[in-house]
LUMROKOL-36222 format. One record per residue (C-alpha): residue in three letters; x, y, z; residue number from 1. Coordinates in Angstrom, 1 decimal, padded with zeros to 4 digits. Each point is the difference from the previous one (the first is absolute). Layout:
% LUMROKOL-36222
{node ALA {X Y Z} NUM}
...
***
This chain:
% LUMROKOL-36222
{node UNK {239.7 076.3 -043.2} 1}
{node UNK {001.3 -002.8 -002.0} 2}
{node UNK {-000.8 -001.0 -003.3} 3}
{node UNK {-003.0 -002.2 000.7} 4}
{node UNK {-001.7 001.7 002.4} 5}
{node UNK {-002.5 002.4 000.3} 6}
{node UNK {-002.8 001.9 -002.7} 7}
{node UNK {003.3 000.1 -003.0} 8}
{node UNK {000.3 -004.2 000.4} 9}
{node UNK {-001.7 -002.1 -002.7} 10}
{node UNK {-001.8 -001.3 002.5} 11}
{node UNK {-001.5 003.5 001.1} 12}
{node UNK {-000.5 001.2 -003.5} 13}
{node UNK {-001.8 -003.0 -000.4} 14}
{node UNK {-002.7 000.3 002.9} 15}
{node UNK {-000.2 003.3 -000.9} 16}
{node UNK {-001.1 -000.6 -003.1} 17}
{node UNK {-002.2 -002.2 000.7} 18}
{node UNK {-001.8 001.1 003.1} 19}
{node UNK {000.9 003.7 000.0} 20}
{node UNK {001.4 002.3 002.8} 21}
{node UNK {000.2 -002.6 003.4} 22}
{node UNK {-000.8 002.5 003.0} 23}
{node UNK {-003.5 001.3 -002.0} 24}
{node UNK {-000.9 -003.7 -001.7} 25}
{node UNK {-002.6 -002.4 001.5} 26}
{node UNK {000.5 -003.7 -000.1} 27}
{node UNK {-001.4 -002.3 -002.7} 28}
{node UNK {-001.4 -003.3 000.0} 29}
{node UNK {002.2 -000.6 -002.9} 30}
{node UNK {002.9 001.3 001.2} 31}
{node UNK {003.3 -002.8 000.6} 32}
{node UNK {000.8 -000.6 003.6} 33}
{node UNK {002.5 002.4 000.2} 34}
{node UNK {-001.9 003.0 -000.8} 35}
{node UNK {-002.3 -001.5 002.5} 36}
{node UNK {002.6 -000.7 002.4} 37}
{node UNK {001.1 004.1 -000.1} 38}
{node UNK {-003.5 001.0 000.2} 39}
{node UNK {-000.3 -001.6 003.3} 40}
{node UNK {002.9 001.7 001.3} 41}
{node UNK {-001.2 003.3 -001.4} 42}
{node UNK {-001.5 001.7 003.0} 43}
{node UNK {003.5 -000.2 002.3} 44}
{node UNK {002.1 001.3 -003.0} 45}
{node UNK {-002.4 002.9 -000.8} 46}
{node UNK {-000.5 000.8 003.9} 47}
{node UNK {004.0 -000.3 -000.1} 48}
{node UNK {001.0 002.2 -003.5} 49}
{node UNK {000.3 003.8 000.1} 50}
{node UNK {000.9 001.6 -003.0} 51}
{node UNK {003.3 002.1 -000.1} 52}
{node UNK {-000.4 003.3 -001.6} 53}
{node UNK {002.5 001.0 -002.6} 54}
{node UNK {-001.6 001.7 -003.2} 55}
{node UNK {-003.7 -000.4 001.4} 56}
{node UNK {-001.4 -001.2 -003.4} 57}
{node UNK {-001.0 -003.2 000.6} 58}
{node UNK {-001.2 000.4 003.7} 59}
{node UNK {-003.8 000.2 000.2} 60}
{node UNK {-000.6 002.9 002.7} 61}
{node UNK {-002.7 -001.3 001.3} 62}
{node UNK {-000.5 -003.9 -000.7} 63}
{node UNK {004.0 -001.0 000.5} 64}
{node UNK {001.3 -000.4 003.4} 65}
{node UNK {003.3 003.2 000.0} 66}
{node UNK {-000.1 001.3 003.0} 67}
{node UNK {002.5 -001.8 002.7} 68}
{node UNK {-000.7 001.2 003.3} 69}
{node UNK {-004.0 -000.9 -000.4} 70}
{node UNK {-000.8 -003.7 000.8} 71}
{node UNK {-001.7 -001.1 -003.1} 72}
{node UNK {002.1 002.4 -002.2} 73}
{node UNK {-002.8 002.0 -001.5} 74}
{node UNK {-001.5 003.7 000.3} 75}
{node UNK {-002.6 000.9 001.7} 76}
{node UNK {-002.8 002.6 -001.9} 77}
{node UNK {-001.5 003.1 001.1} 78}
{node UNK {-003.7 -000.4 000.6} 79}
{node UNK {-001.9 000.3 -003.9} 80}
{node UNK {003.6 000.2 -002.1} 81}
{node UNK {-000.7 -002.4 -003.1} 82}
{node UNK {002.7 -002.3 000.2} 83}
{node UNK {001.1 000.2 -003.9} 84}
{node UNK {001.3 -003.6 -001.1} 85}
{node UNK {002.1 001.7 -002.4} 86}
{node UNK {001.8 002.4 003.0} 87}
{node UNK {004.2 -000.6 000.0} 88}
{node UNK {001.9 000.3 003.0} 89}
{node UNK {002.3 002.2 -002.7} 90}
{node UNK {-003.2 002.5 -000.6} 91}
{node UNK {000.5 000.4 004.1} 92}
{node UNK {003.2 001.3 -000.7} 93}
{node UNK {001.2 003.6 -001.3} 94}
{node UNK {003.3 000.2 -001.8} 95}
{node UNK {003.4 002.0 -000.5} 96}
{node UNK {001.0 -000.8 003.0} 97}
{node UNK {-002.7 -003.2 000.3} 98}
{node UNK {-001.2 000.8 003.3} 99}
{node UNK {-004.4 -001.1 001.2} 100}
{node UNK {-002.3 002.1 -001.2} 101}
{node UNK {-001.4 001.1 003.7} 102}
{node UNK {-003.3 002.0 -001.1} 103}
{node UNK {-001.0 -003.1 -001.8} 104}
{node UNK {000.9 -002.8 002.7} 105}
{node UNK {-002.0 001.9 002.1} 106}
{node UNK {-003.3 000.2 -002.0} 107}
{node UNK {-000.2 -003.3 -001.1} 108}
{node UNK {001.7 -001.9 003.9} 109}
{node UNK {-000.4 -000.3 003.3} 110}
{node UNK {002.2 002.6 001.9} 111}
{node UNK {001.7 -003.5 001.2} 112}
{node UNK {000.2 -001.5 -003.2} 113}
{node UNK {002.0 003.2 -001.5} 114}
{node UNK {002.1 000.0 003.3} 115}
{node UNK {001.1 -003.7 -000.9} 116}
{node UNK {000.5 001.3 -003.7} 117}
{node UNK {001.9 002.5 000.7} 118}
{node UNK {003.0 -002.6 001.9} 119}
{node UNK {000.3 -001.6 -003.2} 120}
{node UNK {003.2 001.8 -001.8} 121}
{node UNK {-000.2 000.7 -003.6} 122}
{node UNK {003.2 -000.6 -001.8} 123}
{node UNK {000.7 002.8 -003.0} 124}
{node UNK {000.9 -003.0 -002.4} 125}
{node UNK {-002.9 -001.6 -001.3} 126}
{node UNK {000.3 -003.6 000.6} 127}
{node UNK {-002.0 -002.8 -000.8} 128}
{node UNK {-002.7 -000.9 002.6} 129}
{node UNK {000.4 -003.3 001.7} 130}
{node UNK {-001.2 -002.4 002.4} 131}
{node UNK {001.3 000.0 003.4} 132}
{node UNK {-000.7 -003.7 002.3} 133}
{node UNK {-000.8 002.1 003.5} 134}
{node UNK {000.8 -003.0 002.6} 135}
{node UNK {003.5 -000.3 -000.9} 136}
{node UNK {003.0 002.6 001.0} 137}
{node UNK {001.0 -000.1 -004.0} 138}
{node UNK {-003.2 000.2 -001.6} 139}
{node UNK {000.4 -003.0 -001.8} 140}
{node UNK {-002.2 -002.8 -000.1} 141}
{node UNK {000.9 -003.5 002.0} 142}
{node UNK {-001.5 -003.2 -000.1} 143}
{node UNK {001.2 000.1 004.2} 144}
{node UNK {-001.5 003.8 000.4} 145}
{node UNK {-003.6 -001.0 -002.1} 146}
{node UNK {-000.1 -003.1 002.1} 147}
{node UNK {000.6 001.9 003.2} 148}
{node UNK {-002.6 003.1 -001.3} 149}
{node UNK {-002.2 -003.0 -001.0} 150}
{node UNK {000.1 -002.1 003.6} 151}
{node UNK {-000.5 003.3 002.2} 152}
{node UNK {-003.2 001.0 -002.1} 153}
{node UNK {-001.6 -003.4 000.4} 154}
{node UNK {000.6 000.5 003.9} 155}
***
């Protein structure tokens, strides 16, 4: 990613700073047009972003959408499992080798859910989480791949 683009720009500092994390904020009547402008777009880009797992830290377990072979990305409970807010993906994981902590996939998932966990391979460096742009082959965002995303949910 180049040097103005993306959350480390000046620009992305700056609407962080002022409106807070994008994916969890809610639009503002005094907001500038572009803020509005993303916020209308919001919907297809979270229904389209899956979270890659490196280190797990930042990567709510239960609220962010991880999990790449479910359609909207994110676990499904067991019937009367709190869903803890403050649950990591890495708190899923056991370490030395970092492998998923089975027993507790199971208690709090669906069998399905820790099936589709399980796919996802755990690397034994910790890297940082990111972002990955599901429509495209690369991962990375396109104004052409959000466009296309954008066109085929409207239809």
């Amino acid at each position: 990613m180049g040097a103005h683009e993306g959350k480390d720009s000046l620009a992305g500092k700056a609407f962080k700073a002022k409106y807070g994390n994008f994916l969890t904020s809610s639009n503002r009547s005094s907001a500038s047009p572009i803020w509005k402008g993303l916020q209308w777009c919001k919907e297809t880009i979270q229904a389209s972003t899956c979270c890659t797992v490196g280190s797990g830290f930042t990567i709510s377990a239960w609220f962010d959408p991880w999990i790449p072979s479910i359609a909207n990305h994110k676990p499904s409970p067991r019937l009367n499992v709190l869903q803890d807010p403050a649950l990591k993906v890495r708190h899923l994981m056991l370490l030395n080798p970092k492998r998923w902590n089975i027993p507790l996939l199971t208690t709090l998932f669906e069998q399905d859910t820790v099936q589709n966990i399980l796919k996802i391979h755990l690397s034994q460096a910790d890297f940082e989480d990111s972002a990955t742009w599901t429509p495209s082959s690369s991962g990375k965002h396109s104004v052409k791949s959000f466009y296309l995303m954008d066109q085929h949910n409207r239809f």
